[in-house]
Backbone and ligand atoms as CSV (ligand in chain L), in Angstrom:
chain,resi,resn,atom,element,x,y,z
A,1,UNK,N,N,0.851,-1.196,0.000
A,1,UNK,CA,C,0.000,0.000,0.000
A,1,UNK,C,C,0.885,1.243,0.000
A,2,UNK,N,N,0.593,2.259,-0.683
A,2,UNK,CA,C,1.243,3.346,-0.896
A,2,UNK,C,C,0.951,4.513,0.205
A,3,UNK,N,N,-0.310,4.709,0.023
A,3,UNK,CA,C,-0.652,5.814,1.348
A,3,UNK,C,C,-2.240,6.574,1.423
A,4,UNK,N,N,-2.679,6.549,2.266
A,4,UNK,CA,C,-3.733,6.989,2.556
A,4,UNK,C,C,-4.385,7.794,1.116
A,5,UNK,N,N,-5.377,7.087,0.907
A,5,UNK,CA,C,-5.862,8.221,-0.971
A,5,UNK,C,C,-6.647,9.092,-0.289
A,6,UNK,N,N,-7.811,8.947,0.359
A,6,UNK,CA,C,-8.910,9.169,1.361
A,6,UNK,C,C,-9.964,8.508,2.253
A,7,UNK,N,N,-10.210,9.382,2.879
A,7,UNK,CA,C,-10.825,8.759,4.223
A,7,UNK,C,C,-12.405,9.049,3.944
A,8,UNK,N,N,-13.235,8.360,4.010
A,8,UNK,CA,C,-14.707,8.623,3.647
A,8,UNK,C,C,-15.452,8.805,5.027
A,9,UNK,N,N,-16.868,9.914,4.278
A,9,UNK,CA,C,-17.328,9.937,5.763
A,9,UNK,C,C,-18.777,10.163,4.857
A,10,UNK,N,N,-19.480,8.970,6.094
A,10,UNK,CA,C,-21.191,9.106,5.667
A,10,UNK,C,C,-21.920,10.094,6.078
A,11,UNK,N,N,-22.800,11.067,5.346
A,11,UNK,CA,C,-23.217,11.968,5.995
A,11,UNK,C,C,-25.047,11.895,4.996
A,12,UNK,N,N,-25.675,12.217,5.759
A,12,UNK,CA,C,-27.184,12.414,6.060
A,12,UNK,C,C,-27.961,13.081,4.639
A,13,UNK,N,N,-26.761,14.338,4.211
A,13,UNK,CA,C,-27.405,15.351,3.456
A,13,UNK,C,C,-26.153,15.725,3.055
A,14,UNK,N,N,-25.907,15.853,1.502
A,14,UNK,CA,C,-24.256,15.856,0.883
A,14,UNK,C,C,-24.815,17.115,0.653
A,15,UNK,N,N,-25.258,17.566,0.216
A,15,UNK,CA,C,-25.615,19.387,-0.524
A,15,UNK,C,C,-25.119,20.068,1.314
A,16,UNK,N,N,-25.748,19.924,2.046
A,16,UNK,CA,C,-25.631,20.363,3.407
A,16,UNK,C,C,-24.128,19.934,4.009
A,17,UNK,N,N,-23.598,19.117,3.518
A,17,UNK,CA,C,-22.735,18.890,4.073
A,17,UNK,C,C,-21.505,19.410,3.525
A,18,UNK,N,N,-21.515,19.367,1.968
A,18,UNK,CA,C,-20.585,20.222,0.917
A,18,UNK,C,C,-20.705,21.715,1.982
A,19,UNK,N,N,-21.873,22.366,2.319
A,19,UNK,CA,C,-21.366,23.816,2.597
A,19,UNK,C,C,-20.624,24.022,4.022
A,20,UNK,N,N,-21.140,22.842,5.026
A,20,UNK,CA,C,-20.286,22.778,5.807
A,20,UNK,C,C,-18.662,22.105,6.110
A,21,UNK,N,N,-18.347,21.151,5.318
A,21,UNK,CA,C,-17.531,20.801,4.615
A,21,UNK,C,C,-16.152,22.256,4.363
A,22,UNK,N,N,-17.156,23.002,3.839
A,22,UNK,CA,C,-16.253,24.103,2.444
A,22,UNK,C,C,-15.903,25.151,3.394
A,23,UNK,N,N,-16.818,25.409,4.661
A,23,UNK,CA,C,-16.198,26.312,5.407
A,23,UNK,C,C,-15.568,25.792,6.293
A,24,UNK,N,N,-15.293,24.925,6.384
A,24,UNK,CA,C,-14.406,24.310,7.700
A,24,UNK,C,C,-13.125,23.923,7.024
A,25,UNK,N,N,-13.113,23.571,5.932
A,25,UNK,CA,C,-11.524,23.556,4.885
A,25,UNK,C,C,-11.115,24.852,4.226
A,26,UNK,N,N,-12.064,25.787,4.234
A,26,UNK,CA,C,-12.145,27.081,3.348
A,26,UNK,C,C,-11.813,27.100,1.738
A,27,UNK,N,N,-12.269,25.423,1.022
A,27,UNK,CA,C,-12.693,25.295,-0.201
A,27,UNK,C,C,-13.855,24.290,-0.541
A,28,UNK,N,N,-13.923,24.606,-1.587
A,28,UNK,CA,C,-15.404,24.208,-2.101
A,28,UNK,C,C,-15.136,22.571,-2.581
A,29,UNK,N,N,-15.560,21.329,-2.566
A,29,UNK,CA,C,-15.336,20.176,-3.555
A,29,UNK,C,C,-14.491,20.099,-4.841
A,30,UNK,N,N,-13.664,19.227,-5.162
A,30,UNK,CA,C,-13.014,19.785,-6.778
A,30,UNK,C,C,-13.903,19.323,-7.001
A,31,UNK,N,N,-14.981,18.096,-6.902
A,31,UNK,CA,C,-15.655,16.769,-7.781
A,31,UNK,C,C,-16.658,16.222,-7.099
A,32,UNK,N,N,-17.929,16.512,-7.737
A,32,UNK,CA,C,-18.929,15.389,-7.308
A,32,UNK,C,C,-19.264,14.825,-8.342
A,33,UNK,N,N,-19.716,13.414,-7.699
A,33,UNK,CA,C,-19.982,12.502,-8.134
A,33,UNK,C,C,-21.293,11.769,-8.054
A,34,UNK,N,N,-22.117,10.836,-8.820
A,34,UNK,CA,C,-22.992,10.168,-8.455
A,34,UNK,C,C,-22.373,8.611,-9.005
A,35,UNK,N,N,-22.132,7.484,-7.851
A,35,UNK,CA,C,-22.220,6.222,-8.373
A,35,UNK,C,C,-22.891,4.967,-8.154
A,36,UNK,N,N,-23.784,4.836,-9.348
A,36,UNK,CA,C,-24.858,4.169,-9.256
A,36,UNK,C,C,-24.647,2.827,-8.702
A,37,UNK,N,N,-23.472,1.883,-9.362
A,37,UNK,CA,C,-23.799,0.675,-8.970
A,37,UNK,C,C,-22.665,0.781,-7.309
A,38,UNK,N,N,-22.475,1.664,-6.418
A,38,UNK,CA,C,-22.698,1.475,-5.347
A,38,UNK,C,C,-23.890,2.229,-4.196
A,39,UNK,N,N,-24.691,2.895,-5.033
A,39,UNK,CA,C,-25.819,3.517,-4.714
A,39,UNK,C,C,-25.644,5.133,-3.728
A,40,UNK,N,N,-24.227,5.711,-3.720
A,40,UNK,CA,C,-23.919,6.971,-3.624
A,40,UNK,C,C,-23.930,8.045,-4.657
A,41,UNK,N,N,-24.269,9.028,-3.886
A,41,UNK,CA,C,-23.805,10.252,-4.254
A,41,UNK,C,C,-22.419,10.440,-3.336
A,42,UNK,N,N,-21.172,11.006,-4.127
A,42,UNK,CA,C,-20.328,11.797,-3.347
A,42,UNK,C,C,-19.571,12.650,-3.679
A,43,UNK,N,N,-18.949,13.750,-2.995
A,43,UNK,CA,C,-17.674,14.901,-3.207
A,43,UNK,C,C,-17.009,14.526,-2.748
A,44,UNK,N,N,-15.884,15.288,-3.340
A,44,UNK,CA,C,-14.416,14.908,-2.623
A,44,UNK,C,C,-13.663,16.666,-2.441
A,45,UNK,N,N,-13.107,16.713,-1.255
A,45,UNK,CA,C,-12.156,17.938,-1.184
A,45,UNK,C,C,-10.710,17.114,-1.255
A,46,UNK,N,N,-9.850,18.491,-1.783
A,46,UNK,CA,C,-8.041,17.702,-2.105
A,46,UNK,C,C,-7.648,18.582,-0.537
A,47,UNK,N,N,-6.972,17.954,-0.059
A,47,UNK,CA,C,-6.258,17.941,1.510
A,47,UNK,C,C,-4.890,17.576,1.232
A,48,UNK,N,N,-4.009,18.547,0.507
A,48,UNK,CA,C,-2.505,18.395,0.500
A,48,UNK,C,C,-2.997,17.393,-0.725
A,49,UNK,N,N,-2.029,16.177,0.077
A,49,UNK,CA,C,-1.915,14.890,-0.969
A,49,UNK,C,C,-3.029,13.937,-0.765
A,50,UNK,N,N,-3.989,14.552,0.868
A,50,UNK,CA,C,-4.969,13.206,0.703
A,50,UNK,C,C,-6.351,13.647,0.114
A,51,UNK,N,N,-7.247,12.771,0.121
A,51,UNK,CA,C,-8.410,13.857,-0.023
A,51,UNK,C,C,-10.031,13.403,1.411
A,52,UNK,N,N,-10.560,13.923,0.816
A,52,UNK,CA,C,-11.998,14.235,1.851
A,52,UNK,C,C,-13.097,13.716,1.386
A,53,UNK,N,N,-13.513,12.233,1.748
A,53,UNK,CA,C,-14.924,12.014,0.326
A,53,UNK,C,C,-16.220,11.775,1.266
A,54,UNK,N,N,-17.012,12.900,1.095
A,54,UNK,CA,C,-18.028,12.887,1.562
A,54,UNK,C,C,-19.224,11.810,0.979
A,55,UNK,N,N,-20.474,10.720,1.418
A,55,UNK,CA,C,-21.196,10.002,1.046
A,55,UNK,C,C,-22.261,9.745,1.311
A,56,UNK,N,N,-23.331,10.269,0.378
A,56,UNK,CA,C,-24.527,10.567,0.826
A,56,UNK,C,C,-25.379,8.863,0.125
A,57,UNK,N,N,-26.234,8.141,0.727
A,57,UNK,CA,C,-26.791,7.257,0.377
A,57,UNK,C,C,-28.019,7.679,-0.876
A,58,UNK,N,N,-27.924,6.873,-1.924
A,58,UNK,CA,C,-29.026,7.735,-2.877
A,58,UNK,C,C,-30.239,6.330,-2.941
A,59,UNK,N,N,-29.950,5.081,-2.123
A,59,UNK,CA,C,-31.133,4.668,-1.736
A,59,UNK,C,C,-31.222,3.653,-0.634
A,60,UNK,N,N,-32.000,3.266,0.109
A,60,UNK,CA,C,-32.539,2.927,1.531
A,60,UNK,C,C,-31.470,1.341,1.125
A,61,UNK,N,N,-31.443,0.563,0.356
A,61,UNK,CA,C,-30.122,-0.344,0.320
A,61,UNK,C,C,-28.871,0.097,0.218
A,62,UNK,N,N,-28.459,1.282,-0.239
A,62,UNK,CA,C,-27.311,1.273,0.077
A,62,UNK,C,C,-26.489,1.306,1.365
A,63,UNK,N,N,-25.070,1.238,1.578
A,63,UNK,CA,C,-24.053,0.507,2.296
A,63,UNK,C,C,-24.317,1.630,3.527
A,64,UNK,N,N,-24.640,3.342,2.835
A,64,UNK,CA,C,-24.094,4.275,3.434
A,64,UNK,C,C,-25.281,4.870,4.409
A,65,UNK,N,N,-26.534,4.101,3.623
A,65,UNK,CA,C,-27.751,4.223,4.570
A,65,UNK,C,C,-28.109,3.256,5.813
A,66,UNK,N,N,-27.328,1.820,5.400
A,66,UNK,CA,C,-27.423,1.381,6.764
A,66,UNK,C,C,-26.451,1.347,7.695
A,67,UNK,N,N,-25.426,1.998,7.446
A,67,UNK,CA,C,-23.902,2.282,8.277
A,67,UNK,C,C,-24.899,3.362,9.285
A,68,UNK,N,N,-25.848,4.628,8.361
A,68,UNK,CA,C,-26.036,5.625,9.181
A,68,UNK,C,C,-26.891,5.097,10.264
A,69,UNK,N,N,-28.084,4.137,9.882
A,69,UNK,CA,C,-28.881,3.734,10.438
A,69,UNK,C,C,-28.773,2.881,11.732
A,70,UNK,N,N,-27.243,2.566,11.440
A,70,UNK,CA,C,-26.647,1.392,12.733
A,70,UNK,C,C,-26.084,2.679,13.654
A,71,UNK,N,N,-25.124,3.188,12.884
A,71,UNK,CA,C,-23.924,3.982,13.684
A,71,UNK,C,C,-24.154,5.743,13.699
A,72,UNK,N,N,-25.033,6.342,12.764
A,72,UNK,CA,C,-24.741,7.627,12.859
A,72,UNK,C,C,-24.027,8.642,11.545
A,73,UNK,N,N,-24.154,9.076,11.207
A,73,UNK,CA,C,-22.988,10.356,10.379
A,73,UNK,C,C,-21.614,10.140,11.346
A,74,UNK,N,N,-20.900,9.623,10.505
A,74,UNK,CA,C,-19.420,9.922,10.948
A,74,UNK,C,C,-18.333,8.969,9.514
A,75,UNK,N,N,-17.259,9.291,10.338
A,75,UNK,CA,C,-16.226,8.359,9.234
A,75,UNK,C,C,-16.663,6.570,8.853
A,76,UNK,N,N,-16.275,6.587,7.822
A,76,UNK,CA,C,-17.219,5.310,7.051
A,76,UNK,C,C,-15.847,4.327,6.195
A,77,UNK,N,N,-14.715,4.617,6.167
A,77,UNK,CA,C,-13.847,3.717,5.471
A,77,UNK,C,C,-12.804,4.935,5.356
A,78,UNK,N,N,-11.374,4.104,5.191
A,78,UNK,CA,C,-10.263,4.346,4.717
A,78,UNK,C,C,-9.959,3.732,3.642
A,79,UNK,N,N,-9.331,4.447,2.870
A,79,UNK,CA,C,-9.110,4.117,1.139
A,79,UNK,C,C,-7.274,4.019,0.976
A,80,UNK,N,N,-6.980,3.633,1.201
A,80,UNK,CA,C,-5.137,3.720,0.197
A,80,UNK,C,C,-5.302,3.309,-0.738
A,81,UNK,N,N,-4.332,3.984,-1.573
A,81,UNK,CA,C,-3.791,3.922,-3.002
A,81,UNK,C,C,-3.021,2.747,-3.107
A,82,UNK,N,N,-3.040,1.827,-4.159
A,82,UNK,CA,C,-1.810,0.872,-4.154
A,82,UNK,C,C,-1.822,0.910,-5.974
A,83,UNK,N,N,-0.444,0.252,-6.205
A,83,UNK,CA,C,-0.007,0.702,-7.488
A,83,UNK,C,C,-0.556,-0.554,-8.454
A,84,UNK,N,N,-0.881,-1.974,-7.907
A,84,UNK,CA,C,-1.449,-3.417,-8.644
A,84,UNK,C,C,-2.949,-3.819,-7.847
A,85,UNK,N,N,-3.499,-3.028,-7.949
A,85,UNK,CA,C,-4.764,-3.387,-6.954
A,85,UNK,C,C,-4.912,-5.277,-7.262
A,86,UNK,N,N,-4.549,-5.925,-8.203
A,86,UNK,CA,C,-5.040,-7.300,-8.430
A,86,UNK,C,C,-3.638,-8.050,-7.531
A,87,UNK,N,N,-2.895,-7.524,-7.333
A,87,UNK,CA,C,-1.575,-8.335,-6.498
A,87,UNK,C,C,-2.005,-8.066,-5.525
A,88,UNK,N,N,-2.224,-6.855,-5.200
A,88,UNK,CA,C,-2.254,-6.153,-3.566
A,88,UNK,C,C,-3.861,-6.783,-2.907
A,89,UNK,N,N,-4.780,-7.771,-3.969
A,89,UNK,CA,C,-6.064,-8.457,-3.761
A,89,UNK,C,C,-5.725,-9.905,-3.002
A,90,UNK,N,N,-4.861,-10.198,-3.932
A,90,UNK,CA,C,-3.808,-11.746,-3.978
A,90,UNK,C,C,-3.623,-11.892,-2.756
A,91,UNK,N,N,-2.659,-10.758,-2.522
A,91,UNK,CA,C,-1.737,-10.744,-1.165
A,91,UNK,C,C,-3.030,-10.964,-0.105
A,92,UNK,N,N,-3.335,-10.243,0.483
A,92,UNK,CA,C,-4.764,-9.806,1.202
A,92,UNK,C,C,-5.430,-10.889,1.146
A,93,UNK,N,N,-5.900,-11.241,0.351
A,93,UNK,CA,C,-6.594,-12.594,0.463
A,93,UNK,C,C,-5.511,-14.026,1.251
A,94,UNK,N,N,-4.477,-13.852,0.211
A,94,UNK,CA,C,-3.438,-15.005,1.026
A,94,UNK,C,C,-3.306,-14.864,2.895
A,95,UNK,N,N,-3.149,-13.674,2.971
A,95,UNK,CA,C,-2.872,-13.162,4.624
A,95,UNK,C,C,-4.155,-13.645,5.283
A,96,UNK,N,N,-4.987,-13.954,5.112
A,96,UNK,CA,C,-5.980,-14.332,5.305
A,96,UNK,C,C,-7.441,-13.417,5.358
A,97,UNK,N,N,-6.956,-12.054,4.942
A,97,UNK,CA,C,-7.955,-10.849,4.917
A,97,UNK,C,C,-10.213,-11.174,3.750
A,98,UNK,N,N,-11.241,-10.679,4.666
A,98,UNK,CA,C,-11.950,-10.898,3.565
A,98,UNK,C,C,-12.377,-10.216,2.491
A,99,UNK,N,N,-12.201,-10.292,1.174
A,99,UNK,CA,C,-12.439,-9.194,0.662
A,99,UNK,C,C,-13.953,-9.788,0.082
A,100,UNK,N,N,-14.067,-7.815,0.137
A,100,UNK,CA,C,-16.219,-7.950,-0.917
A,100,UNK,C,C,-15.779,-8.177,-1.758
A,101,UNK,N,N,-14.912,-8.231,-2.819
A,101,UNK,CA,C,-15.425,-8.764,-4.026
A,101,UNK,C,C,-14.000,-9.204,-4.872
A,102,UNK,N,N,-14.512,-10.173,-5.964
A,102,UNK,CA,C,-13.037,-11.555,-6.186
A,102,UNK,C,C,-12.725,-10.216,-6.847
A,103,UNK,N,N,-14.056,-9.271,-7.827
A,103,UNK,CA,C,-12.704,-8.659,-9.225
A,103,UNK,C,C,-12.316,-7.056,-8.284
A,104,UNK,N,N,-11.846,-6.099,-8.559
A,104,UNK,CA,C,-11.727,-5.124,-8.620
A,104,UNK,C,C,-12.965,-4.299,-9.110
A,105,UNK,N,N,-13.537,-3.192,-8.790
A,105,UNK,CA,C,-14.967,-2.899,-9.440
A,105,UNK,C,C,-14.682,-1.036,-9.543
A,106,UNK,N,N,-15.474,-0.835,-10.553
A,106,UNK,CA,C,-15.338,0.785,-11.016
A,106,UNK,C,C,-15.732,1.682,-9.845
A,107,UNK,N,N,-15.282,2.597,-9.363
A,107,UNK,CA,C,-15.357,3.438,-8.394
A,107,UNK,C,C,-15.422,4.782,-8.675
A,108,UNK,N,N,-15.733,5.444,-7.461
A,108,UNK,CA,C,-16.185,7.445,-8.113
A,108,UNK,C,C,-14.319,7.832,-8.246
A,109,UNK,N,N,-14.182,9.061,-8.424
A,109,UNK,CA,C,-12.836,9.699,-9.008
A,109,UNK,C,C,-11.938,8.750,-9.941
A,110,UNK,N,N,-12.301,8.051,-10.818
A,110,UNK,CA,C,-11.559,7.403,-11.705
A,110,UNK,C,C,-10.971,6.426,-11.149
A,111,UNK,N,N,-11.096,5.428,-10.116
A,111,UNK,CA,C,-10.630,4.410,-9.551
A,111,UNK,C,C,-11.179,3.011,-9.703
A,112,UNK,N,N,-10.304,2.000,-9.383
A,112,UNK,CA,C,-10.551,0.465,-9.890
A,112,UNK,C,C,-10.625,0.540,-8.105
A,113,UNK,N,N,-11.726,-0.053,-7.365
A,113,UNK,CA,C,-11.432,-0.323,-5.770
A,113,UNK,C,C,-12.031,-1.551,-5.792
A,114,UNK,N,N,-11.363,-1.665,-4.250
A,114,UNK,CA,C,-12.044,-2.928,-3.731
A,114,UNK,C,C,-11.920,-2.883,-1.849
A,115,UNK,N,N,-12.588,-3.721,-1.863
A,115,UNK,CA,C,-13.149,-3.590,0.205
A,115,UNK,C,C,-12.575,-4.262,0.511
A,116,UNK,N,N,-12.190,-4.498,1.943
A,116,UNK,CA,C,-12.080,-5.300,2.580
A,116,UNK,C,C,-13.197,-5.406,4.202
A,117,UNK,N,N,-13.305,-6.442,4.241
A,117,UNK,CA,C,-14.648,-6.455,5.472
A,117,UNK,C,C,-13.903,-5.963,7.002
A,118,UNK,N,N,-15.334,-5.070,7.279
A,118,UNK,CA,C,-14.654,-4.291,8.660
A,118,UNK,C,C,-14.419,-5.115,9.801
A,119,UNK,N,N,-15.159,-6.759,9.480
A,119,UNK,CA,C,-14.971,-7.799,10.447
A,119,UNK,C,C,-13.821,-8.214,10.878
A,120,UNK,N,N,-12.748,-8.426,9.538
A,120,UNK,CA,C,-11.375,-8.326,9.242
A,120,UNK,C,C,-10.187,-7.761,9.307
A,121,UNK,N,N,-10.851,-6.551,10.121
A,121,UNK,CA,C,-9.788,-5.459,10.319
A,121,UNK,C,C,-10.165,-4.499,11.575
A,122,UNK,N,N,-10.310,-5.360,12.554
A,122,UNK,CA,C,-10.489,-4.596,13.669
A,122,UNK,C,C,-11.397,-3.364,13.486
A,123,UNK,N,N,-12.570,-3.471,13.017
A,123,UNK,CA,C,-13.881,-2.929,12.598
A,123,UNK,C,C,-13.238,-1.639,11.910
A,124,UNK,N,N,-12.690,-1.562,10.553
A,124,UNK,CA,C,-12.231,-0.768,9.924
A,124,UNK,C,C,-12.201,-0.875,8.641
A,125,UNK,N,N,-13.374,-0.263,7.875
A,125,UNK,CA,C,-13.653,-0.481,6.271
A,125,UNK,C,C,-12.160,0.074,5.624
A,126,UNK,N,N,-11.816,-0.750,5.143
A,126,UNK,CA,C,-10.567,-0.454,4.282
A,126,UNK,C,C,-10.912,-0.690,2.647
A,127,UNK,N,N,-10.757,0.320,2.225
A,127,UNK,CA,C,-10.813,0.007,0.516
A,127,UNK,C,C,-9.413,0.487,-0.075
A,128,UNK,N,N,-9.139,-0.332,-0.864
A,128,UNK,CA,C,-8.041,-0.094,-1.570
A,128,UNK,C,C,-8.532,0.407,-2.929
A,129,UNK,N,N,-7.351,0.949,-3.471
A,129,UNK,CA,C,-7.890,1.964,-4.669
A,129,UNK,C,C,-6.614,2.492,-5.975
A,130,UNK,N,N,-6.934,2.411,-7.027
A,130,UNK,CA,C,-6.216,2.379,-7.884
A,130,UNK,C,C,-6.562,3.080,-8.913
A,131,UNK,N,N,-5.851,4.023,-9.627
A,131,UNK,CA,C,-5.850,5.261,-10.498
A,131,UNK,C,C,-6.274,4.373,-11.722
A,132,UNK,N,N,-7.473,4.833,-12.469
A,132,UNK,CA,C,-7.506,4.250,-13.797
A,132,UNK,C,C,-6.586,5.019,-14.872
A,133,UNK,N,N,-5.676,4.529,-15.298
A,133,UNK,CA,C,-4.880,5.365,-16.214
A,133,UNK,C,C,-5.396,5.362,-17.933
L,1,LIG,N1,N,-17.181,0.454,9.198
L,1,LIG,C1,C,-17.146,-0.405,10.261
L,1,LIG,N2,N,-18.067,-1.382,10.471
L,1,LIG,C2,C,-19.060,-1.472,9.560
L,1,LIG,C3,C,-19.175,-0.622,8.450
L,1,LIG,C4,C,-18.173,0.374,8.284
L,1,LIG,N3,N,-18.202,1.227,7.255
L,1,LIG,N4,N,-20.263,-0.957,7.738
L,1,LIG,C5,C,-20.845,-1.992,8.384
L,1,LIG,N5,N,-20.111,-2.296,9.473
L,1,LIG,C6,C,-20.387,-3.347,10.450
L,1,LIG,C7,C,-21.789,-3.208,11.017
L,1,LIG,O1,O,-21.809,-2.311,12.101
L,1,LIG,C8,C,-22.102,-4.629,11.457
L,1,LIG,O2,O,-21.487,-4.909,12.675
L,1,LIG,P1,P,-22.249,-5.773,13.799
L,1,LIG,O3,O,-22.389,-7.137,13.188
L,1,LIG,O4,O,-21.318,-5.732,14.961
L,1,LIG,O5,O,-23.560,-5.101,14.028
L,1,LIG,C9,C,-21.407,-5.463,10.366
L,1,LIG,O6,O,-20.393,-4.608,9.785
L,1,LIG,C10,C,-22.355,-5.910,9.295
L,1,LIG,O7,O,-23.022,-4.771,8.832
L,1,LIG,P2,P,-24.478,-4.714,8.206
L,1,LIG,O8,O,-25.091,-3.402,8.481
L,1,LIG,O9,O,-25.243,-5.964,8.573
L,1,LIG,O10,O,-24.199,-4.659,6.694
L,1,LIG,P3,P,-23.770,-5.748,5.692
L,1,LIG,O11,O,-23.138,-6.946,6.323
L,1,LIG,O12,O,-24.903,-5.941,4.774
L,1,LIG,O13,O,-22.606,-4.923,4.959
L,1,LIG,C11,C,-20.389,-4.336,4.508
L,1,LIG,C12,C,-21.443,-4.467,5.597
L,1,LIG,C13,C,-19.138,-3.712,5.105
L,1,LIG,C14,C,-20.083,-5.732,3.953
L,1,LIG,C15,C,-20.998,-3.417,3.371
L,1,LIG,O14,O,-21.280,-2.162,3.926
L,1,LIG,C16,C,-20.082,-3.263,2.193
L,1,LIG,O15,O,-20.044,-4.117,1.310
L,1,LIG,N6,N,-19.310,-2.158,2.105
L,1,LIG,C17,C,-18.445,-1.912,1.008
L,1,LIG,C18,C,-19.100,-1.068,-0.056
L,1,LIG,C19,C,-19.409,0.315,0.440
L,1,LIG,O16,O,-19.245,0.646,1.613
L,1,LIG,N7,N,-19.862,1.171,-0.522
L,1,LIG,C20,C,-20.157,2.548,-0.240
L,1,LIG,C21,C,-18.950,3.437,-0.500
L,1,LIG,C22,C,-18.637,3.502,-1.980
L,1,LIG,C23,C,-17.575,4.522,-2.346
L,1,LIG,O17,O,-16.668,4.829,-1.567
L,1,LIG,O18,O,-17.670,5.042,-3.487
């Protein structure tokens, strides 16, 4: 793993949260996003080298509506960058880690990601994440 890409956080109301968001960093989102086949809406702010991805649930199955529904608005997964997301799957799996899913799957900001279960990691959504070039 290379280094922290971003840290996600579930929140209630993304329009509401972009403005509070923008004054507490004192900039606005570079990028929103809507992605369907994980059922978010989200923005992202750039933080130096990491970034800020805000995640609003866009329906009552998605991941980010029942995280809120268990736990609340707050932080929802850590993302690092790695440079072979399909080795760095390999590995992870060999170590004995579980991952959601065998392939790699399309993600918001131009990324190939993949999960790993928070069961697996000392209750800590980890997604790994990889630049589509
Ligand atoms: N962080 C820590 N724990 C989490 C969690 C999270 N983000 N999400 C769920 N959990 C915990 C739950 O609290 C629950 O724990 P208990 O058994 O102790 O109650 C357990 O995991 C199971 O949770 P659940 O609500 O029953 O939900 P599911 O098992 O159906 O799904 C998970 C959990 C992690 C497999 C699912 O949320 C998932 O596949 N996540 C990956 C995809 C995702 O999060 N997509 C949205 C973001 C997309 C993006 O970044 O673009």
């Amino acid at each position: 793993m290379l280094k922290i890409e971003h840290i996600g956080i579930a929140v209630k109301n993304i329009e509401q949260s972009n403005v509070l968001f923008s004054k507490l960093f004192g900039k606005a989102p570079y990028k929103s996003e809507k992605v369907e086949s994980e059922n978010v809406s989200t923005s992202f702010f750039m933080m130096g080298e990491n970034k800020i991805e805000l995640l609003e649930a866009t329906n009552p199955d998605s991941a980010i509506a029942k995280f809120i529904d268990k736990k609340g608005e707050g932080i929802h997964h850590i993302a690092f960058e790695v440079s072979d997301i399909y080795a760095e799957m390999k590995r992870l799996e060999m170590e004995g880690f579980t991952l959601l899913s065998t392939e790699p799957k399309k993600g918001a900001d131009n990324k190939l990601i993949c999960f790993l279960h928070p069961k697996a990691t000392n209750g800590v959504l980890i997604e790994l994440c990889q630049e589509i070039k």
